[in-house]
VEXTOR-657048 format. One record per atom (N, C-alpha, C): residue in one letter; z, x, y. Coordinates in steps of 0.02 Angstrom, whole numbers, padded with zeros to 5 digits, always signed. Example, Ala and Ser with C-alpha at 12.3 -4.5 7.8 and 13.67 -1.06 7.14 Angstrom:
BEGIN
A+00390+00660-00284A+00390+00615-00225A+00390+00660-00165S+00354+00642-00112S+00357+00684-00053S+00394+00645+00002
% end
This chain:
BEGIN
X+07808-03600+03164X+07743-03578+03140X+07689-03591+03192X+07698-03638+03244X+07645-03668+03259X+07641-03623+03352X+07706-03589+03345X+07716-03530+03394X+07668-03487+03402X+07667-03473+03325X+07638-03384+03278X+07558-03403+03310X+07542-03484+03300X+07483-03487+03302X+07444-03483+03347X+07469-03495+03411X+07441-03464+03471X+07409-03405+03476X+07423-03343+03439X+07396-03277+03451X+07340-03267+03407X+07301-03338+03407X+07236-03333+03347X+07189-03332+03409X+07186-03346+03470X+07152-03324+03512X+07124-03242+03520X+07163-03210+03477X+07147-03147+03471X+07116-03090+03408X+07104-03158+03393X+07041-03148+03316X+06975-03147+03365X+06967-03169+03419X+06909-03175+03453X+06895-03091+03453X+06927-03053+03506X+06896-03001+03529X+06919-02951+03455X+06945-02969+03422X+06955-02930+03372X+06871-02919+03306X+06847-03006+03306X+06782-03003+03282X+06719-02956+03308X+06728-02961+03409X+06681-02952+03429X+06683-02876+03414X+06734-02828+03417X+06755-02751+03424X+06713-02722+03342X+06737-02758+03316X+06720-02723+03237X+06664-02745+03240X+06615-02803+03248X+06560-02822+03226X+06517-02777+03261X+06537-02768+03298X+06505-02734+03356X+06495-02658+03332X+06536-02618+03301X+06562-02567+03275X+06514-02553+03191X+06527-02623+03157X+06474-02623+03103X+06424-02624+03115X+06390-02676+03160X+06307-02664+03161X+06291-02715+03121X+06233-02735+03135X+06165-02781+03095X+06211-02839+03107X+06210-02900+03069X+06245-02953+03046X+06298-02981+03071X+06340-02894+03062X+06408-02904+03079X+06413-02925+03128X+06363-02916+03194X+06375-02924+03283X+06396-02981+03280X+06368-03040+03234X+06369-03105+03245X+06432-03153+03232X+06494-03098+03201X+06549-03125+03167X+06607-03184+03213X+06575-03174+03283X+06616-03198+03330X+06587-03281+03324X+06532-03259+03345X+06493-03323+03334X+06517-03363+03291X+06494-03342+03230X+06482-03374+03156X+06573-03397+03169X+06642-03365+03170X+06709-03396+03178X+06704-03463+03216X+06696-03439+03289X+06686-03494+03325X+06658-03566+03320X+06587-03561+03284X+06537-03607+03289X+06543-03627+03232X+06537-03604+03145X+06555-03626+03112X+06628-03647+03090X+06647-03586+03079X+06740-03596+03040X+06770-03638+03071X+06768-03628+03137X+06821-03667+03165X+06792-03756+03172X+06745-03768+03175X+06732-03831+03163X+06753-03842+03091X+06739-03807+03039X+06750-03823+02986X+06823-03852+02957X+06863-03788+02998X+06922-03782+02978X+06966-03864+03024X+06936-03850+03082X+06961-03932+03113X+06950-04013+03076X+06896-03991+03029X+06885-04057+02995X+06910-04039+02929X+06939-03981+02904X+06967-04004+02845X+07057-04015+02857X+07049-03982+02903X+07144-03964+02917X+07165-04045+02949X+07224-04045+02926X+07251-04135+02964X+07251-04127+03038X+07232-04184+03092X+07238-04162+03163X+07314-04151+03184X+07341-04138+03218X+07422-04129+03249X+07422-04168+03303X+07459-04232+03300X+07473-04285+03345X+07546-04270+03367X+07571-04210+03352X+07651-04218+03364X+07660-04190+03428X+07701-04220+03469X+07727-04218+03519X+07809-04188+03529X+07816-04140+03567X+07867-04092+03594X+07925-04157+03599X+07999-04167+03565X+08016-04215+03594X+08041-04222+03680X+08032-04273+03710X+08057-04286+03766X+08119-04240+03798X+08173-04241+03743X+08218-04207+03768X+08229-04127+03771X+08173-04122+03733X+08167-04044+03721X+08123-03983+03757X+08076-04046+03812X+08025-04030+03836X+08038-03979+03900X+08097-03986+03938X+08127-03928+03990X+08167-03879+03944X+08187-03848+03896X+08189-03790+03878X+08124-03768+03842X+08106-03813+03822X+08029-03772+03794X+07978-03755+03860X+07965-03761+03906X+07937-03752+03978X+07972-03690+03984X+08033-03680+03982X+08054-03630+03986X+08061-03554+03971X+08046-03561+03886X+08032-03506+03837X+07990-03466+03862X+08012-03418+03882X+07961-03339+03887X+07902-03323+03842X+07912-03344+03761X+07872-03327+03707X+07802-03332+03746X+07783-03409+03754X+07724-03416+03767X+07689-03412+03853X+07728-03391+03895X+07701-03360+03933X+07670-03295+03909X+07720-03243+03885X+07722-03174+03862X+07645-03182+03822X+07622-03246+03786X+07575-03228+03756X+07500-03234+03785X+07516-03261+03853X+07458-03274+03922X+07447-03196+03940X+07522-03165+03955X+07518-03092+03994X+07475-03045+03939X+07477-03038+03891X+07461-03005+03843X+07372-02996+03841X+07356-03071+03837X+07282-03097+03829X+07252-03062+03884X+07274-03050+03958X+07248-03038+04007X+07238-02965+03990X+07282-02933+03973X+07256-02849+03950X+07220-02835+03904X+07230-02878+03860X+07159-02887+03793X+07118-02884+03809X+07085-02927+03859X+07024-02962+03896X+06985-02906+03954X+07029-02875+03978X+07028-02804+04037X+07019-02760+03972X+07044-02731+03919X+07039-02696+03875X+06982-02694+03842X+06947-02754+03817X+06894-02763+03802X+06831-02760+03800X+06828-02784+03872X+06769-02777+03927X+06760-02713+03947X+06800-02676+03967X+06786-02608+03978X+06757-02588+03919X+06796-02578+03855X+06755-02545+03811X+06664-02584+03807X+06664-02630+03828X+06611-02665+03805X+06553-02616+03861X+06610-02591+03932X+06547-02551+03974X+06538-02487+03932X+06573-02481+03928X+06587-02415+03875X+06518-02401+03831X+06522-02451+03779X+06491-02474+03715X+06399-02492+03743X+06400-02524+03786X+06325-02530+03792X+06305-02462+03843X+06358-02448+03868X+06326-02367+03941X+06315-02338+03883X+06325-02330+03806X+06340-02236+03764X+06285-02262+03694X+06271-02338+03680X+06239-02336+03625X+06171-02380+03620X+06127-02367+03599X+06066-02381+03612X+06054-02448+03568X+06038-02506+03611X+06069-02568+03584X+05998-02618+03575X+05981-02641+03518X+05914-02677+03495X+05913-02729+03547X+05857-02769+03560X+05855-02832+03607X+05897-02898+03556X+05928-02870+03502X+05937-02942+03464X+06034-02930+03487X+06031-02868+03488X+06111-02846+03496X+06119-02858+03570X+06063-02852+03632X+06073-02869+03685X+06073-02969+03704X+06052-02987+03638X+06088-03081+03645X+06181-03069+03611X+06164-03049+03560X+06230-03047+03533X+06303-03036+03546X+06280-02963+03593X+06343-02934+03624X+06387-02972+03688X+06330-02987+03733X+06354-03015+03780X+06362-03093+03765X+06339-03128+03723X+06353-03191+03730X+06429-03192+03669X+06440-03122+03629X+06515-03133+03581X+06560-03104+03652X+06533-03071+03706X+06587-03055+03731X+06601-03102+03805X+06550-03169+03802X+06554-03235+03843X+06627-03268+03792X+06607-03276+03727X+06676-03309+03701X+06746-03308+03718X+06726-03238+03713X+06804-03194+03741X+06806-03191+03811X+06785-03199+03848X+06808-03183+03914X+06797-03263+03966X+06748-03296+03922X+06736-03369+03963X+06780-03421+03900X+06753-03416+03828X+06791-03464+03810X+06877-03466+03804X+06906-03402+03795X+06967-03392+03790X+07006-03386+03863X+06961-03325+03896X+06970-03296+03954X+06988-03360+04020X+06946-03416+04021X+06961-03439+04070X+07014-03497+04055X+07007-03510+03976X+07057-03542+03960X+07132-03537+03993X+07137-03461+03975X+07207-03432+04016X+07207-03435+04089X+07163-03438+04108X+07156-03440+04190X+07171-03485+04223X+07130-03549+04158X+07151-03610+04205X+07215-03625+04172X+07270-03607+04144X+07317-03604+04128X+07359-03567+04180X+07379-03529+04206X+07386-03484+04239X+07380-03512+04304X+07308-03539+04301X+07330-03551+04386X+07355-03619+04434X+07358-03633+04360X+07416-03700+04363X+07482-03694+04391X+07522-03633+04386X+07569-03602+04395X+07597-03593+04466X+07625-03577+04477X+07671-03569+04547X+07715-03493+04566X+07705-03472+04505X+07742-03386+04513X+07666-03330+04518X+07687-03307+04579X+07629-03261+04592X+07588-03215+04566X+07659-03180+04492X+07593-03148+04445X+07594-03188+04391X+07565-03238+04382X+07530-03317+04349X+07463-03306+04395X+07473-03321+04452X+07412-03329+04483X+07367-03294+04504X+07418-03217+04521X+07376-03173+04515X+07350-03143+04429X+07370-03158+04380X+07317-03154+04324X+07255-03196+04321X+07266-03255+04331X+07215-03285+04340X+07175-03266+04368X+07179-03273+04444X+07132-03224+04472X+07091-03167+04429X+07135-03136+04412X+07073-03054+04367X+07037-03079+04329X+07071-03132+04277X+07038-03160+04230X+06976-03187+04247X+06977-03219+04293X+06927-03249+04339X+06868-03200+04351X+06903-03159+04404X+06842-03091+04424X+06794-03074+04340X+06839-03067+04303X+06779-03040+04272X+06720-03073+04233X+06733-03139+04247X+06681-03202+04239X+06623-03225+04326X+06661-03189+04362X+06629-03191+04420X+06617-03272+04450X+06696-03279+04434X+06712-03349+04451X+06749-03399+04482X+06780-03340+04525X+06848-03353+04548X+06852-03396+04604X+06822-03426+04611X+06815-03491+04664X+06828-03559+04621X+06837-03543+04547X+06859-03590+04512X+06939-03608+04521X+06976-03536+04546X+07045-03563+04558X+07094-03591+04620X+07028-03632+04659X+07039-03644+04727X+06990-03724+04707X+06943-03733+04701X+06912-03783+04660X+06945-03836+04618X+06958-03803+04555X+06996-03842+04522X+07051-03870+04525X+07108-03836+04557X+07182-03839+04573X+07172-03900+04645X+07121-03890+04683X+07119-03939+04752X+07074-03974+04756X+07009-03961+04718X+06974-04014+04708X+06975-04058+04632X+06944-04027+04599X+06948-04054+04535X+06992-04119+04497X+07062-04082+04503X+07120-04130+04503X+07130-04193+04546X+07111-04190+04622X+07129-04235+04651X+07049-04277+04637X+06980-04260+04641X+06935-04307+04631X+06913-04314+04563X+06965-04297+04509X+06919-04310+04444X+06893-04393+04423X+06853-04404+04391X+06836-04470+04356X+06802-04502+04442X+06772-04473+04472X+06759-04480+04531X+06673-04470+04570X+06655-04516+04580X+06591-04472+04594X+06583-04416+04643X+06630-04414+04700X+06636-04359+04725X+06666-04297+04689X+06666-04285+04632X+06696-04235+04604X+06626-04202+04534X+06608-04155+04583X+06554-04086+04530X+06575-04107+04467X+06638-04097+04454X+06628-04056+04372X+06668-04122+04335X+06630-04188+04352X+06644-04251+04310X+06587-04258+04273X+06576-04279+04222X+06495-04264+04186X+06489-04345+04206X+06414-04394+04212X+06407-04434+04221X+06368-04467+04157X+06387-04533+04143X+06362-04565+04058X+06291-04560+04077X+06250-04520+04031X+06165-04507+04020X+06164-04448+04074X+06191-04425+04090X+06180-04344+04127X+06198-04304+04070X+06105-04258+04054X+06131-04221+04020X+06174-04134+04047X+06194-04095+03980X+06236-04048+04017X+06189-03982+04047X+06113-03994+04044X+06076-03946+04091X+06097-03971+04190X+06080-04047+04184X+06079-04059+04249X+06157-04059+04277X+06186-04082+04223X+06258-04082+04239X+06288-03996+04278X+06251-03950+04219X+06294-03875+04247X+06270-03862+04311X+06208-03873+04348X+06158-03863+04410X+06202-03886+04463X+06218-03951+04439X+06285-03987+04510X+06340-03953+04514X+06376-03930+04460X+06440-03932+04427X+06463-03860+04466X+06387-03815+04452X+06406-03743+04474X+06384-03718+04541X+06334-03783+04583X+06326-03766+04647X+06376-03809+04692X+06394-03872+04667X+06446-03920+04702X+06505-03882+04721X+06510-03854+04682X+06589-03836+04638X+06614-03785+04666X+06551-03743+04687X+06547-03663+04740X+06541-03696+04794X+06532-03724+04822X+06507-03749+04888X+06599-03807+04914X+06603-03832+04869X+06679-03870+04867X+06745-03820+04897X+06705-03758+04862X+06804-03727+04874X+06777-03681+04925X+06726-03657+04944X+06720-03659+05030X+06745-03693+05069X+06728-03750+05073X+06761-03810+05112X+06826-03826+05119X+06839-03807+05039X+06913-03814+05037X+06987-03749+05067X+06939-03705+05068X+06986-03666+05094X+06971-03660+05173X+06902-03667+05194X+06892-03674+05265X+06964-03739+05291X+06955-03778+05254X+07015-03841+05277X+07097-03800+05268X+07106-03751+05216X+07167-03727+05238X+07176-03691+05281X+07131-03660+05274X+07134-03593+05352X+07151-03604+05420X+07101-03677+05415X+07123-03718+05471X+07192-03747+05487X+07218-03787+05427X+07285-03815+05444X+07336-03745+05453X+07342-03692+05451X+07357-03613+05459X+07350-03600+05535X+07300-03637+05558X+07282-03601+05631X+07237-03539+05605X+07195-03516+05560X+07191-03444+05529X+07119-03454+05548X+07065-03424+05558X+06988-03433+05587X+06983-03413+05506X+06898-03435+05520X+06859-03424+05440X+06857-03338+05422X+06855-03323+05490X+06812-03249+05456X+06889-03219+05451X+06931-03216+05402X+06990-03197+05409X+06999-03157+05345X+07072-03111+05348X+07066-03065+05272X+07120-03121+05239X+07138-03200+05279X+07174-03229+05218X+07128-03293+05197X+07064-03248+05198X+07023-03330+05198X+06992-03290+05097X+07025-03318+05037X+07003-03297+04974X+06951-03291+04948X+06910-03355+04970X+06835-03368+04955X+06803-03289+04970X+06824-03251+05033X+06786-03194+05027X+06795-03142+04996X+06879-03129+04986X+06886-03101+04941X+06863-03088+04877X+06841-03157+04847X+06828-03199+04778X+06752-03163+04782X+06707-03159+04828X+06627-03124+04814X+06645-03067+04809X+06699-03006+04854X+06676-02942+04839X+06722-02917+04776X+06766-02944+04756X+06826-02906+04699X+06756-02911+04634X+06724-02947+04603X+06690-02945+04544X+06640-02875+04562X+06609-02882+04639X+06572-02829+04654X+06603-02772+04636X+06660-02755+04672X+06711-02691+04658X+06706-02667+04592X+06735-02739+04569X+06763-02708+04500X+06707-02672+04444X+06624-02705+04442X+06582-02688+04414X+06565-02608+04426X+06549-02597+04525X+06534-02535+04530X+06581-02494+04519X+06649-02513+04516X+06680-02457+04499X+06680-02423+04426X+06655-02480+04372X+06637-02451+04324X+06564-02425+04304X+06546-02441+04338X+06446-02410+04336X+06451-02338+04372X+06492-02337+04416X+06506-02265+04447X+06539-02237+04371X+06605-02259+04372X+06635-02203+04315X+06576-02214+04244X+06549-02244+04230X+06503-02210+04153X+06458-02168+04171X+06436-02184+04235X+06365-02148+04255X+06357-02066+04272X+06439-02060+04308X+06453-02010+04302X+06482-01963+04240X+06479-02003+04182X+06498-01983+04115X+06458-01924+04063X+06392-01972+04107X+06323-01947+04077X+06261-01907+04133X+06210-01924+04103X+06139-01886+04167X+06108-01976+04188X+06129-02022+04165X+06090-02049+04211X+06144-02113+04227X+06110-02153+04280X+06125-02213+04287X+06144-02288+04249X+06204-02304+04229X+06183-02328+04172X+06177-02412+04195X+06126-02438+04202X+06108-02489+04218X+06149-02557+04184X+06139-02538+04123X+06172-02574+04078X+06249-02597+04071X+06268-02562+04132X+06339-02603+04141X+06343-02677+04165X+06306-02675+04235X+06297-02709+04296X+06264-02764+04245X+06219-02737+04188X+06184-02789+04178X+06199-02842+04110X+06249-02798+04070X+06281-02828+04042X+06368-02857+04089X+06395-02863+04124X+06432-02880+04160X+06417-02957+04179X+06340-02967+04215X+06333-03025+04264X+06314-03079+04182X+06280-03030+04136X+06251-03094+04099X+06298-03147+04058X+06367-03088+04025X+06417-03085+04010X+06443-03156+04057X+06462-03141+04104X+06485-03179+04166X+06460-03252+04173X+06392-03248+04180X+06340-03317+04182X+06358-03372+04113X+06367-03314+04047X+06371-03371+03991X+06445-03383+03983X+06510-03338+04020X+06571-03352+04026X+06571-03425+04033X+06556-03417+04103X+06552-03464+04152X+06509-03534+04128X+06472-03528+04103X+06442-03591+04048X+06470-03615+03999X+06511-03589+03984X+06545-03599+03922X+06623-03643+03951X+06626-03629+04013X+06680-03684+04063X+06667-03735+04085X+06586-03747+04105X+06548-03800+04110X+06543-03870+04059X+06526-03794+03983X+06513-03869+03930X+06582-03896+03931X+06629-03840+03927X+06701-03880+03919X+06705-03946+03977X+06709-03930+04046X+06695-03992+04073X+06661-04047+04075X+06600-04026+04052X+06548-04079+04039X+06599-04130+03992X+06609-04104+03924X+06624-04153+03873X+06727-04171+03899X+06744-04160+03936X+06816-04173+03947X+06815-04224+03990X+06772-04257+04025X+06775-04309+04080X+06702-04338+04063X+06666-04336+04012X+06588-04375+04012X+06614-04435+04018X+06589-04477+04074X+06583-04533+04087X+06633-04586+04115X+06689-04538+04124X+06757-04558+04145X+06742-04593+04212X+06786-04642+04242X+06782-04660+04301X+06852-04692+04319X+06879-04661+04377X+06925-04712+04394X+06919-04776+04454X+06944-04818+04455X+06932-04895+04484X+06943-04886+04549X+06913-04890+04607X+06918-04910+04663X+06957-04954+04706X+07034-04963+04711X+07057-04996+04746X+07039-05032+04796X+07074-05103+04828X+07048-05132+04865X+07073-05074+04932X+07119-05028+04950X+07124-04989+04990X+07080-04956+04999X+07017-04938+04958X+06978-04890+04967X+06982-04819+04938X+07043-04805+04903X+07073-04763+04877X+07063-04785+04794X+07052-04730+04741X+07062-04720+04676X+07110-04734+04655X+07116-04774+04580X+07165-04799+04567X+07207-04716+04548X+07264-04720+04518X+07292-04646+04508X+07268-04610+04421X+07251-04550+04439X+07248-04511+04362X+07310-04517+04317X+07275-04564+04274X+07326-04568+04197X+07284-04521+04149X+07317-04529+04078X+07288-04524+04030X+07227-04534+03990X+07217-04580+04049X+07133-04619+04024X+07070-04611+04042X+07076-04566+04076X+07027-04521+04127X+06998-04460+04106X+07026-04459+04043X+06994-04390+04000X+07020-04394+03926X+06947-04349+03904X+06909-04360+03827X+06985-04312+03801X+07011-04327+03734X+07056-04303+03704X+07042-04280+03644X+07066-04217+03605X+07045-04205+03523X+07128-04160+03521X+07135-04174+03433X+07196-04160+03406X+07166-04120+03381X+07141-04097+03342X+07102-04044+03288X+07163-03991+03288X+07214-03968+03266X+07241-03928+03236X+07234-03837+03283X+07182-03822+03263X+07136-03754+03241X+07135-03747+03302X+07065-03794+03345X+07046-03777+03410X+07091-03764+03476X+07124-03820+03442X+07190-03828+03510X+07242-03769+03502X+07260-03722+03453X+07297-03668+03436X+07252-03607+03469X+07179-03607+03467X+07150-03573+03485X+07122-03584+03569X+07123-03647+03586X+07118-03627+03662X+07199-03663+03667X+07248-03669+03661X+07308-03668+03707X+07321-03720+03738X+07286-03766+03674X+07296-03854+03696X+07286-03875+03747X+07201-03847+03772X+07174-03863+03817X+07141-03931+03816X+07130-03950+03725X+07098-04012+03700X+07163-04061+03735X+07207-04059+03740X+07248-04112+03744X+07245-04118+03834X+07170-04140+03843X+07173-04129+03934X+07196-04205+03961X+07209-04237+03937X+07236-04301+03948X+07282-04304+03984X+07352-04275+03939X+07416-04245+03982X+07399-04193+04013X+07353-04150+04023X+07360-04093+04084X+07366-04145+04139X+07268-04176+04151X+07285-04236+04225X+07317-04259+04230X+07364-04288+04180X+07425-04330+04207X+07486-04282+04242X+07490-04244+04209X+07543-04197+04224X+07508-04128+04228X+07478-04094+04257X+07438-04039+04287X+07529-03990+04298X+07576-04014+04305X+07634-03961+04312X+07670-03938+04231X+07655-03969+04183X+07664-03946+04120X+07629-03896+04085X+07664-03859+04058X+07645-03783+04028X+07609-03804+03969X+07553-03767+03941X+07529-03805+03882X+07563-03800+03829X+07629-03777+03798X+07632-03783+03739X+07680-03850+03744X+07694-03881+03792X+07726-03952+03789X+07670-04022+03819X+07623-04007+03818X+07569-04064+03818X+07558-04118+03762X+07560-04151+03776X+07572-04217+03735X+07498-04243+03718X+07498-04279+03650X+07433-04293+03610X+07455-04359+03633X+07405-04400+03659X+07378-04475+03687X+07350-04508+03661X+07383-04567+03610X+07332-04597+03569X+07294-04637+03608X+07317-04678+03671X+07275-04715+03701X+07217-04677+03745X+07213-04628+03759X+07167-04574+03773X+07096-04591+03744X+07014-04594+03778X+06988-04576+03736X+06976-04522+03667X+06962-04535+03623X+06961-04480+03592X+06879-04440+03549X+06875-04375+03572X+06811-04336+03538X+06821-04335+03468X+06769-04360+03441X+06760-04361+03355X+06764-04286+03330X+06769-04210+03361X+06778-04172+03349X+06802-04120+03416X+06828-04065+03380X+06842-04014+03419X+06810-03979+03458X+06814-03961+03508X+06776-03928+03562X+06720-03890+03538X+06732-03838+03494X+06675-03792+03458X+06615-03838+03442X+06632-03886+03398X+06592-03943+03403X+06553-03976+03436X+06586-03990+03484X+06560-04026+03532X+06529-04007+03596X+06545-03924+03585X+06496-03891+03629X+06437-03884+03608X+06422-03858+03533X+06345-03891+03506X+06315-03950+03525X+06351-03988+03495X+06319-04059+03515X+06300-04072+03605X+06355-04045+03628X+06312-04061+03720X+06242-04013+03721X+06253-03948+03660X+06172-03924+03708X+06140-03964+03684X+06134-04016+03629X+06066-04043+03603X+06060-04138+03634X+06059-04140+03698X+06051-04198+03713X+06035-04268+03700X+05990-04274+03659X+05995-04337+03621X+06037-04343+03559X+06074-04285+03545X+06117-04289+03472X+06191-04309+03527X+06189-04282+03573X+06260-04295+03625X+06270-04377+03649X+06214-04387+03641X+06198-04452+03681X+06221-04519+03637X+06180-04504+03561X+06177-04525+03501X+06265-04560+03481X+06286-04495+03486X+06362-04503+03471X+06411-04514+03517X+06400-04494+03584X+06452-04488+03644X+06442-04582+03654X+06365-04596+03684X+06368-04648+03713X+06398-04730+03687X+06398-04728+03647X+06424-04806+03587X+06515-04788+03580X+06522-04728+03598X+06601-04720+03569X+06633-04725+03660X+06592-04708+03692X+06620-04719+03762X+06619-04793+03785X+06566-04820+03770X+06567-04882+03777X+06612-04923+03739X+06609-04927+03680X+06670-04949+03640X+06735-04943+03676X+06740-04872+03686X+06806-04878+03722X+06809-04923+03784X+06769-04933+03842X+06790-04933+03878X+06778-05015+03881X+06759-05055+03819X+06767-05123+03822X+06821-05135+03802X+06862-05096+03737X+06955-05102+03721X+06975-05095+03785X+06964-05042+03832X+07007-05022+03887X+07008-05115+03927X+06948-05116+03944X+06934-05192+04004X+06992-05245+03960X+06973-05262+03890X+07001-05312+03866X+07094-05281+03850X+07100-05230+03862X+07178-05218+03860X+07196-05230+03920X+07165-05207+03989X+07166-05231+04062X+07180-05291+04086X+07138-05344+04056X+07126-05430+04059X+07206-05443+04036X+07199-05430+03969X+07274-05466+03953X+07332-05443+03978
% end
């Protein structure tokens, strides 16, 4: 059953298509799932602490099912978006439908969308990574899969690492670092492979450049095909595309913000970080959420094990843990003293059990 449940990621673009289709109210149906139900449904439903057993965990890595259901999402997501150029180039759209549309079709393409990406580009088989990638482009973000995979992982809980949130950084100042560090990181970082390559910067195997013009491409190639559909220019691609893109892409931020707030790992007397365990990131069981992003909540075991597929990620009781599910707790980071209120006493708490489990 808990197979079947994976493909609830696809109630997303299914809300946004019809609401979108009804009009008035309806636009908002994505929302209202997301932000209400699913918090709701996480606090009434029991959390799922169960763990894949040990011995079962290399044929389940194995199973096609839930790859097959990554490959799928990626054509959903390409399927979608187009109609969405479609839908704003052909219909004359209120300023309340121009918040609505693009920020139900940020859910889908940043909250789900990059979910799979960064799933994906975890991977090692080339069309894994090359999905990611697209997935990426159309968030206009794809410097995230050179970033995260080489930076992120190796400096998390780190002050050298962007996208660690810091205890009393709220998530305005936090996204400012997170999304200029973070761009500026996987420059660097691929300038350093190019190099160990012998390969010069200005090269066609250097990605980072790739990574600016493919979102370009991909937009004009659809502002060309509507425009030529009709008599005029339809602006409204380009411009639902980037905004689309901006709140994708924010919506990966809050996720980081609240997955590492305040984490730190210990400084060896070598000078070197102690190693990424389990304890280095915020954890939630919630049932619902984690079926719906692909047990991305269980980021505990990703850092520990970043080579495990998500449907065998393991729930960490010694893990910090978020008093709610992501949907949740992405509210709560926009409102900063309500984040603060609740994050800061439960982090601290923890991390005096942690010292006094350390001592003994």
């Amino acid at each position: 059953m808990k197979k079947i449940g994976f493909f609830s990621a696809l109630i997303l673009p299914a809300l946004l298509v019809l609401g979108m289709q009804w009009g008035g109210p309806f636009q908002w149906m994505v929302h209202v799932f997301v932000f209400l139900l699913v918090p709701v449904m996480d606090y009434v439903i029991q959390k799922d602490k169960s763990n894949v057993p040990v011995a079962e965990v290399s044929e389940a890595m194995k199973a096609q099912f839930y790859k097959v259901i990554t490959f799928i999402w990626v054509y959903v997501q390409l399927a979608v978006l187009i109609w969405g150029f479609y839908w704003v180039s052909t219909q004359e759209l209120t300023w309340i439908s121009w918040i609505a549309f693009p920020s139900g079709m940020a859910l889908v393409t940043g909250g789900i969308g990059i979910t799979v990406a960064h799933e994906l580009g975890h991977r090692k088989e080339k069309i894994e990574q090359t999905y990611s990638k697209i997935l990426l482009m159309t968030v206009c973000y794809m410097h995230f899969f050179i970033e995260h995979n080489r930076g992120h992982h190796v400096r998390v809980a780190t002050p050298e690492d962007p996208a660690t949130s810091r205890k009393g950084e709220t998530f305005y100042a936090f996204w400012w670092r997170s999304v200029i560090q973070g761009y500026l990181s996987a420059w660097d970082l691929e300038k350093i492979r190019l190099q160990k390559k012998g390969l010069g910067f200005w090269s066609l195997s250097n990605q980072m450049i790739w990574f600016q013009i493919l979102p370009l491409v991909f937009v004009t190639f659809f502002f060309g095909l509507f425009s030529n559909l009709g008599e005029r220019l339809v602006w409204e691609v380009p411009a639902f595309f980037f905004i689309q893109s901006i709140l994708g892409f924010s919506l990966l931020e809050l996720v980081n913000y609240l997955e590492h707030y305040g984490m730190e790992r210990k400084r060896l007397s070598s000078g070197q970080y102690e190693k990424v365990t389990p304890l280095h990131s915020w954890n939630a069981s919630q049932l619902v959420s984690n079926l719906l992003l692909f047990q991305l909540q269980r980021h505990s075991d990703h850092h520990a094990s970043a080579q495990k597929r998500y449907q065998v990620l393991d729930h960490n009781e010694n893990s910090p843990q978020l008093p709610a599910g992501y949907s949740a707790m992405i509210i709560l980071a926009c409102i900063p003293p309500l984040w603060f209120a609740v994050m800061d006493p439960r982090l601290s708490q923890w991390k005096k059990e942690r010292n006094i489990e350390l001592v003994e």
